[in-house]
MARNUTI-177416 format. One record per residue (C-alpha): x, y negated, z negated. Coordinates in steps of 0.001 Angstrom, whole numbers, padded with zeros to 6 digits, always signed. Layout:
<rs>
XYZ;...
</rs>
This chain:
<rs>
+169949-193638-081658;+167144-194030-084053;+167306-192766-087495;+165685-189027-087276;+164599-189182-091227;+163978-192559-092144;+162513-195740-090861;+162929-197143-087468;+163079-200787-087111;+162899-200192-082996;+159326-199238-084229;+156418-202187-082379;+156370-205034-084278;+152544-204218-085332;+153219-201348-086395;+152108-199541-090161;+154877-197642-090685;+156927-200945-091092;+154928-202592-094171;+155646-199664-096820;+159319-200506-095840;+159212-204314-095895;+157312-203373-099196;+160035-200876-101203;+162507-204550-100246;+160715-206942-101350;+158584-205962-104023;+160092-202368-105132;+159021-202152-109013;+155188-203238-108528;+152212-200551-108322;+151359-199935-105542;+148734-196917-106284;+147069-195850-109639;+145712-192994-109039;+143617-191400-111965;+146010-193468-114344;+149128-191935-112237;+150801-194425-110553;+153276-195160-107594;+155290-197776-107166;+156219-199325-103895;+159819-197632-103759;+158228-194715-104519;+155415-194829-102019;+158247-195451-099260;+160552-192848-100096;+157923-189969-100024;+156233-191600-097151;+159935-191421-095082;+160537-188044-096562;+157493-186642-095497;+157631-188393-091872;+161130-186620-091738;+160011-182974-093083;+157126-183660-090177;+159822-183993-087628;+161983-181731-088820;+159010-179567-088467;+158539-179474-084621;+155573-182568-084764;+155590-185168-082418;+154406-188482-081374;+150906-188156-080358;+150404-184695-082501;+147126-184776-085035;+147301-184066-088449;+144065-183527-089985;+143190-183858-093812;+140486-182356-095735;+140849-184084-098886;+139422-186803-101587;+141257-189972-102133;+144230-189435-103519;+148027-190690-104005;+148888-187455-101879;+146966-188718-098992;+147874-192377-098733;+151579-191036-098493;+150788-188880-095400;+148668-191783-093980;+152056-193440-094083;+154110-190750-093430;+152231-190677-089827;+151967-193797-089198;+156432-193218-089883;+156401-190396-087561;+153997-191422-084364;+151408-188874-085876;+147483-189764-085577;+145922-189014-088987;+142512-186894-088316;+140708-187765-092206;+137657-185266-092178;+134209-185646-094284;+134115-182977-097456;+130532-184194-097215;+129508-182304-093943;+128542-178446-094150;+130694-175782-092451;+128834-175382-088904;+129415-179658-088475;+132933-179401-089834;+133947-176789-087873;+132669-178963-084532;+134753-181468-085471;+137637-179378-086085;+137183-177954-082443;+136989-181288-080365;+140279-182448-082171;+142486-179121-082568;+144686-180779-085261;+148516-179453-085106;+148050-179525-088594;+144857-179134-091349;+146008-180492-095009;+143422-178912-097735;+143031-180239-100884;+142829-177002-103169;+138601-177437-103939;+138120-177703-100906;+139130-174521-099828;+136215-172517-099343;+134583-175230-097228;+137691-175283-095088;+138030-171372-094614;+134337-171472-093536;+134857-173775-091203;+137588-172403-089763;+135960-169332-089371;+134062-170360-086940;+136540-171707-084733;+137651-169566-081751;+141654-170734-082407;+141961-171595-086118;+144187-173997-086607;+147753-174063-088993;+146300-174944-092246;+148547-175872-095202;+147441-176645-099218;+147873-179676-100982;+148579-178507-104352;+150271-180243-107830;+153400-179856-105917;+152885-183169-103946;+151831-183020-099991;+155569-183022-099155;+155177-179089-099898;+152554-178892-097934;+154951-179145-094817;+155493-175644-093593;+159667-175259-093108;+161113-175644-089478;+161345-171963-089345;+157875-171180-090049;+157114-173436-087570;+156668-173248-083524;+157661-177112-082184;+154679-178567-080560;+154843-178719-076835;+154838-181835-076173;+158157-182064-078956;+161862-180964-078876;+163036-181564-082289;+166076-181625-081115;+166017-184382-078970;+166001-188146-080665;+162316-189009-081202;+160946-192288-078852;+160492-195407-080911;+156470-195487-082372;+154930-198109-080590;+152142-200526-081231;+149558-198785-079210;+149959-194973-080360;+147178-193842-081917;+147104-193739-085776;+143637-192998-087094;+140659-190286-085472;+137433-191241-087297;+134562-189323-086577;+131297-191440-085852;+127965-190636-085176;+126763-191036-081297;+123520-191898-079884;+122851-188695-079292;+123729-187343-082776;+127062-185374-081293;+130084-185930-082684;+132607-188704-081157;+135883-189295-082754;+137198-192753-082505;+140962-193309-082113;+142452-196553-083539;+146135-197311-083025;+148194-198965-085196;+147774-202635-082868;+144207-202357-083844;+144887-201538-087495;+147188-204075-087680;+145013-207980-086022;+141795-205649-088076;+143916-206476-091468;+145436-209590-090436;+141570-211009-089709;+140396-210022-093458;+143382-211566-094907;+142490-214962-093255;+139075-214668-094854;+139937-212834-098361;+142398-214100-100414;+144176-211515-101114;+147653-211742-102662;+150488-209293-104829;+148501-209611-108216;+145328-208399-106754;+143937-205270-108021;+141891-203596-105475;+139516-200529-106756;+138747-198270-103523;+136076-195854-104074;+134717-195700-100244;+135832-192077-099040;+139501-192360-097168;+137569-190243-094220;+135849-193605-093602;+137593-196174-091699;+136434-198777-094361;+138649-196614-097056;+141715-197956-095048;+140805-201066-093395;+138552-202592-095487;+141067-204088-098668;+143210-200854-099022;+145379-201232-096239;+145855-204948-096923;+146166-204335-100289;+149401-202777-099353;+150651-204785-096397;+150684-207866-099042;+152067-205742-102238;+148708-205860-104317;+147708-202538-106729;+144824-200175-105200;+143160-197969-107852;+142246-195354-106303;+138935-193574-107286;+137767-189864-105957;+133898-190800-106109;+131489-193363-106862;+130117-193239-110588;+128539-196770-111412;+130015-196392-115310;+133255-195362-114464;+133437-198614-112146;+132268-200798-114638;+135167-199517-117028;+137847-199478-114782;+137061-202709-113648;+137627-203860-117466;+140872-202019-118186;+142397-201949-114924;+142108-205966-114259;+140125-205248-111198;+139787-208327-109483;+138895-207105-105814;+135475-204425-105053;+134085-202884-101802;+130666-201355-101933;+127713-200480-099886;+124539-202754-101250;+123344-199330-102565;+126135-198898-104596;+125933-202531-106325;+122368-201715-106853;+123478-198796-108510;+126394-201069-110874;+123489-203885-111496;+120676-200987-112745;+123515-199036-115004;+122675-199835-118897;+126021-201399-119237;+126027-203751-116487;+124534-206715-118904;+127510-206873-121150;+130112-205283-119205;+132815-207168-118856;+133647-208829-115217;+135709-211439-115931;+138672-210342-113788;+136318-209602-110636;+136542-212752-108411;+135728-211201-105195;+133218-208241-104083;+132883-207279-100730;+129536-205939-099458;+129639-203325-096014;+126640-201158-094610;+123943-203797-094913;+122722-206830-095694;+122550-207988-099792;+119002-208239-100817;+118496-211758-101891;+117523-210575-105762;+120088-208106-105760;+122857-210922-104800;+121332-213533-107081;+122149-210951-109946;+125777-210443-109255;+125924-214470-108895;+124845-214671-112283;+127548-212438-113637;+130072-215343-111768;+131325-212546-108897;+131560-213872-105287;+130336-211746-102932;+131262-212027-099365;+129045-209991-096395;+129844-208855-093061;+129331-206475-090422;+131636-204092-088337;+131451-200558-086816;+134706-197863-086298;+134665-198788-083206;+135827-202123-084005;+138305-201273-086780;+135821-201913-088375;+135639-205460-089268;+133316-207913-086662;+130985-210245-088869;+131651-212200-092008;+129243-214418-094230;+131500-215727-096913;+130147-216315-100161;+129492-220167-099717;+126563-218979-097355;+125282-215947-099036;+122089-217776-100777;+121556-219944-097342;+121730-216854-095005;+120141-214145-096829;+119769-211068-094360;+122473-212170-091782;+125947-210804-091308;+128067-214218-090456;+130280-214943-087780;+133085-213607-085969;+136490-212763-088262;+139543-214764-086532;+140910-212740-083636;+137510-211309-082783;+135422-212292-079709;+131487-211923-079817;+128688-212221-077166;+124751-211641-077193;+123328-209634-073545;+119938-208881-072922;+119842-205570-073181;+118707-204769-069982;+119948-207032-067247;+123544-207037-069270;+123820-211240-068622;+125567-212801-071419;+123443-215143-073322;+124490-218786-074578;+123112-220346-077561;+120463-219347-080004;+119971-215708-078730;+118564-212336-078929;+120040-209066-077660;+122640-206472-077517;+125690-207489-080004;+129204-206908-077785;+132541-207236-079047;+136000-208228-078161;+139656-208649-079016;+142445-206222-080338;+140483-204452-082749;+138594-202911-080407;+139383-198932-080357;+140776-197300-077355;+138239-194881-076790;+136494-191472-078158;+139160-188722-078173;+138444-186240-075075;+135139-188337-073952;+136089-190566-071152;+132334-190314-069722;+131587-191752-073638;+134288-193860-073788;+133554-195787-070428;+129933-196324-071607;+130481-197793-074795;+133438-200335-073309;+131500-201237-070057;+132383-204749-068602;+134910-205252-070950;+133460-205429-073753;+132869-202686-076937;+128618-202128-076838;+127454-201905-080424;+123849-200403-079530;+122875-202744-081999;+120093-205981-081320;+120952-209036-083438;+119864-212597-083562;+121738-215398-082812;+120632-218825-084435;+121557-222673-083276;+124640-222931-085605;+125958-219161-084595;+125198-216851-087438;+124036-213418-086307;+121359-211478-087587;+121291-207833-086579;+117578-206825-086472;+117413-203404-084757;+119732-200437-083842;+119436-199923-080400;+120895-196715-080734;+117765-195893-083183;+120541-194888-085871;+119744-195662-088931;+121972-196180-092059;+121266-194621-095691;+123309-195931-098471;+126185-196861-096097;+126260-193932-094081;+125311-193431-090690;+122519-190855-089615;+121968-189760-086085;+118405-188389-085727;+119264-185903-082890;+121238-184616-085262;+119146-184328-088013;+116420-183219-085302;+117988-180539-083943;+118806-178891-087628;+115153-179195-087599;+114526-177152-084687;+116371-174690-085846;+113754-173455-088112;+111978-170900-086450;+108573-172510-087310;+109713-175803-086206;+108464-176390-082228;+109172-180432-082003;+110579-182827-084612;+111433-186930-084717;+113385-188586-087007;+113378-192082-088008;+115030-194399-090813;+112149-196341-093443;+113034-198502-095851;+114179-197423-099106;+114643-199883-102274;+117660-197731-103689;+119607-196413-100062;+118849-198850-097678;+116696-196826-095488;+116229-192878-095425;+114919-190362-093290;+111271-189733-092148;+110961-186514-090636;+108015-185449-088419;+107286-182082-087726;+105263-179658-085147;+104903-176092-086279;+104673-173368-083681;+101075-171746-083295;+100586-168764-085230;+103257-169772-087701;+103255-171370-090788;+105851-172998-093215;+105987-176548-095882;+107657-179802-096256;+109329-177892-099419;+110723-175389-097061;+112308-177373-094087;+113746-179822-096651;+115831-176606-098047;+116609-175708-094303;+118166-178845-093539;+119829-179175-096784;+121956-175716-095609;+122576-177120-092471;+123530-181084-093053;+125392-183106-095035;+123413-184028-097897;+123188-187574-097330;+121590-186418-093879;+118830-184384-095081;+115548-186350-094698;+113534-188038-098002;+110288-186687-096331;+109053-184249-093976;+105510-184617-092655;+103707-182180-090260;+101570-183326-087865;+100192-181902-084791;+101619-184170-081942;+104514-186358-081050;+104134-189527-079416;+105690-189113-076035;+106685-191330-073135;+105651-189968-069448;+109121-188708-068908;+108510-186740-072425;+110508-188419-074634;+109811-189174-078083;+108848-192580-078880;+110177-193376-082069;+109158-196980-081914;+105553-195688-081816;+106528-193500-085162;+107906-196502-086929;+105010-198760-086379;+102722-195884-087882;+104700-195958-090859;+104836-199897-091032;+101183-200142-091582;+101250-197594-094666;+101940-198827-097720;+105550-198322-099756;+104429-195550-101971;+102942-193963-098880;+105879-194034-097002;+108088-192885-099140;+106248-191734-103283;+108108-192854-106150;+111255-190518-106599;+110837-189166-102749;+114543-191846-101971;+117284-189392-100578;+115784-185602-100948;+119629-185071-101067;+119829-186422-104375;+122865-187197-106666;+125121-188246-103658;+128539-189183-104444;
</rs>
């Protein structure tokens, strides 16, 4: 019989619940978080991990059951990541960036056994859940550690699908582990399950392409409700015994100085965000010596922007990758950077690429340009409760990105267009139909488009273009506040711009294209005015 409390080493081989274990064995007495200058070491991170795994059993929760977190990163969290990943459990990591009505749609299409809060986060939580027509068991996360957060067995009704009484299957490699919410083509929310196989060949393709060992010091500051804040460096920070310091939000200074006293010698960013380091009055003299390897995620490194961080000595290395994939699909190491400015690389080991033409679906050979597809065992298995979604996206076999790229004579790719017309603003992905339809909601509004335009500091940002009903009347000021109380923040649009008609197709849909080639023959400051980047403003 398995051990009901502890770990199971009947568990798959690939498996995550296995590493803090191998971990607390070998390498007991090394940090494995610093969190805020509190640390954990390994031993420590597997005994509260096992604990908590237990209390969840113990608690009626069972293989399969989702246990959602509303929380920054923390120690706390990383210890229930592993306590599911322990305990068969699928960890549901939700966005404190999105506003109540988008939280609580999330919150519906997963129906977590189990919401963790962090204590600020409250209100947004309660609101959320107050729209929900079955609110679901919510506990706190307070000083006390999450282990508290664990409701008693006799507070708690089992799940259905669990008898706690009855000795728990072994966790295998393809139960779910993670439920990232992604934006869809549509704008709607999809949530994209990743088990722990995928986790697992996603980490064990970065560490064959970042040399990553135990005296590594990783600083994560990409939100843990992003699949990059676990499988881009933290995750493999701990499978190999390195030291991730963990940081709640993004503050250029605070970077700089942690990565002098901390020894940082590992970095994940968005290019926005090492724009952000490189502009900061203490980047010149700040000291970097310890930094020997920056990764860059979201977008291509502008070419003056990576000849800067050369000269401070810090190798950067690029890629590509969506949730979908785990994330990771595209690497340009650092030896290329200067050679293939704008392109994302080639395949990571263990990950299958192809270029189709986009409308006939043939796979191309060669120098080629069309729809990016992926393969291999990173690919996710599917959007949770969306099989219509799931079978479009994995059609023929293969994962479809939605994304055009180039592919040149010696195999780098290029991604040049999203065919899925999202566009991405300081690493984050924005749906128009989503930002569209908080648009509509404005009585005055009749029709709106949205579409992404380039933006020196995020990447790109929204363009919004607006009809207003006859007879009524309202402002760019206006609809920017309306959208800012009904989006995330990093969703609200830089610019609105009223107009009097769309451009339509014959079957009355927007044409977007049309919009974006309007806005390609005005000039920068036209586009998008001097201090217009991100009406949002100040986002973390």
């Amino acid at each position: 019989m398995s051990n009901p409390t502890g770990p199971n080493q009947a568990d798959g081989l690939h498996t995550l619940g296995r590493w803090t274990t191998d971990r607390s064995l070998s390498t007991p007495h090394r940090v494995a978080i610093d969190d805020r200058g509190c640390t954990l070491l390994y031993s420590e991170l597997e005994r509260r991990a096992s604990a908590l795994a237990g209390g969840f059993r113990a608690a009626g929760y069972g293989i399969g059951d989702r246990i959602a977190s509303l929380t920054g990163n923390s120690s706390d969290h990383v210890v229930a990541f592993f306590a599911c990943a322990k305990a068969g459990l699928v960890l549901v990591p939700l966005s404190w960036r999105l506003s109540p009505r988008e939280l609580a749609a999330q919150l519906e299409l997963a129906e977590p056994q189990l919401l963790l809060v962090e204590g600020e986060l409250d209100s947004l939580a309660a609101a959320a859940c107050a729209m929900l027509p079955h609110r679901p068991r919510t506990a706190a996360l307070g000083p006390g550690g999450v282990e508290r957060a664990v409701p008693p067995p006799s507070r708690v009704r089992p799940a259905a699908s669990t008898d706690p009484r009855a000795p728990r299957r072994d966790v295998r490699d393809d139960d779910a582990l993670l439920m990232i919410f992604t934006s869809g083509t549509e704008g709607a929310s999809k949530a994209a399950v990743l088990t722990h196989a995928n986790c697992f060949w996603n980490n064990l393709s970065l560490s064959r392409t970042l040399d990553m060992g135990s005296n590594d010091v990783v600083l994560a500051v990409l939100p843990q409700f992003h699949v990059g804040g676990w499988n881009i460096q933290p995750l493999l920070a701990w499978w190999v015994g390195a030291t991730v310091v963990l940081e709640r939000g993004f503050d250029p200074g605070r970077v700089l100085q942690l990565i002098a006293e901390r020894g940082v010698t590992m970095l994940m960013g968005v290019p926005t965000q090492y724009l952000m380091l490189a502009e900061h009055p203490d980047f010149a003299h700040a000291e970097l010596g310890s930094l020997r390897h920056a990764v860059v995620g979201g977008a291509p490194m502008p070419a003056p922007l990576l000849r800067i961080w050369h000269r401070r000595g810090v190798a950067l290395s690029q890629g590509y990758g969506l949730t979908e994939a785990s994330p990771n699909v595209l690497c340009l190491p650092n030896d290329d950077a200067e050679r293939m400015v704008g392109y994302s690389g080639k395949p990571y080991p263990h990950v299958a690429v192809a270029v189709a033409d986009p409308v006939t679906g043939e796979i191309l050979d060669g120098a080629a340009s069309g729809e990016l597809l992926v393969g291999g065992p990173g690919v996710f298995a599917g959007y949770f409760r969306d099989p219509a979604a799931t079978a479009a996206v994995l059609a023929g076999g293969w994962l479809r990105t939605g994304d055009l790229v180039e592919r040149d004579a010696e195999g780098y790719i290029k991604v040049v267009d999203r065919l899925k017309d999202i566009y991405i603003s300081g690493g984050e992905n924005v749906a128009p139909a989503e930002v569209e339809a908080a648009l509509l909601a404005h009585p005055a509004v009749a029709q709106a488009a949205v579409v992404g335009v380039e933006d020196a500091r995020w990447g790109e940002s929204g363009m919004g273009f607006v009809v207003v009903r006859p007879g009524m009347a309202t402002d760019e000021q206006e609809l920017l506040e309306h959208c800012a109380s009904q989006l995330a923040r990093f969703k609200v649009p830089a610019r609105i711009e009223l107009v009097a008609a769309l451009p339509r197709t014959a079957l009355n849909k927007v044409l977007r294209a049309r919009l974006r080639q309007e806005l390609a023959g005005r000039t920068p400051a036209e586009r998008l005015p001097a201090g217009r980047g991100s009406a949002a403003g100040g986002r973390a």
